[in-house]
N, C-alpha and C positions, 0 to 999 in steps of 0.2 A: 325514383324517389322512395317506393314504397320498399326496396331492397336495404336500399341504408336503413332507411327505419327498423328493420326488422333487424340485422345485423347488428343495429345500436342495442335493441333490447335484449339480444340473446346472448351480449357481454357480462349482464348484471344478472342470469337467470340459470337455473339448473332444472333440469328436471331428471325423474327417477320414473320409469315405467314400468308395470307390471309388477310392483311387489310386492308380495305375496305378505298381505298383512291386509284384513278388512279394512274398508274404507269407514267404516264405523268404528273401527279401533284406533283409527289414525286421527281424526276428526277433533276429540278433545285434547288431544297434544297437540293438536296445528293452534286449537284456539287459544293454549297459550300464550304460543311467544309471539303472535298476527301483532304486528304495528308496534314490535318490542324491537330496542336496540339490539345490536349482535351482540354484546354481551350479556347481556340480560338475556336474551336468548338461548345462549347457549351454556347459561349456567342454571337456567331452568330446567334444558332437556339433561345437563348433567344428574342433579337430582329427581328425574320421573323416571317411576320405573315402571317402564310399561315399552313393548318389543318395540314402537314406534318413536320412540327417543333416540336410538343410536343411529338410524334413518335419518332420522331430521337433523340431528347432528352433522353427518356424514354431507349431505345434503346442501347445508350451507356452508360449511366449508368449501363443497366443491364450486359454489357461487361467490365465495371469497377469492379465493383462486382463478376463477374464472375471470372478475373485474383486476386482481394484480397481474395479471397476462395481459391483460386487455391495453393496447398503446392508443384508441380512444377514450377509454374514461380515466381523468387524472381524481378519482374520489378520493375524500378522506377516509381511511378504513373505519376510526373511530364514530365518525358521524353517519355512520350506515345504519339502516333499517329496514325490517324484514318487513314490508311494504303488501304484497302478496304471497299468498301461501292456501294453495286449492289443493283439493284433496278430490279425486272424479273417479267413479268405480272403473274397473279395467274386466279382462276379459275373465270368467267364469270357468273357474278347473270346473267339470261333471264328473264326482265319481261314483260308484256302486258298493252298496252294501249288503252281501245277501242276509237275506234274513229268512223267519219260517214259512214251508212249505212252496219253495221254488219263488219266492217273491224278492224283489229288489228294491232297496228304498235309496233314492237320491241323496249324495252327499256335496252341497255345493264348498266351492273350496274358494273363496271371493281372495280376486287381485285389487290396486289401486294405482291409481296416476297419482304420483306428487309434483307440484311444482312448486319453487320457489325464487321469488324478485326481489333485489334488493333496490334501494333508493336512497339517495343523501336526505337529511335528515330534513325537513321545511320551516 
């Protein structure tokens, strides 16, 4: 039982790992379009210009896609919504800067997990 469940929701979801974009840069474009229709949605992240728009973009579409493939969910595409949208920091580049007199200062280079669920509309 808990397989079908899992297999149901992973029709209506995308996820994107590792990408190389701070989880505090991604943060207030997620809080955007959270709990906005897909078009509404996606003609928010049309006009924000900030590196995590085309992402989230990309994003849900591939969650669009995802449920039109899908031969369990018969949804209406127009009555969809972007239902969740988590943004959870990912693994940490470490790089090195040298600086004066033999010393090295830390250059963190932050990843993030995206995910995104969609849901008919309630």
């Amino acid at each position: 039982m808990g397989k079908e469940k899992r297999k149901q929701h992973r029709a209506n979801q995308a996820v994107l790992n590792s990408a190389r974009v701070s989880p505090f840069k991604v943060r207030p474009v997620a809080d955007l379009i959270r709990h906005k229709g897909i078009d509404e949605a996606l003609t928010i992240l049309q006009f924000t210009q900030k590196k995590a728009a085309p992402m989230l973009t990309k994003l849900i579409e591939s969650a669009l896609s995802n449920i039109e493939t899908s031969n369990e969910l018969d949804w209406d595409i127009d009555e969809l919504v972007v239902s969740q949208l988590t943004v959870d920091e990912g693994p940490t580049l470490r790089r090195f800067q040298p600086r004066a007199q033999g010393r090295a200062f830390r250059i963190n280079k932050r990843t993030c997990h995206i995910k995104v669920v969609l849901t008919p509309r309630t």
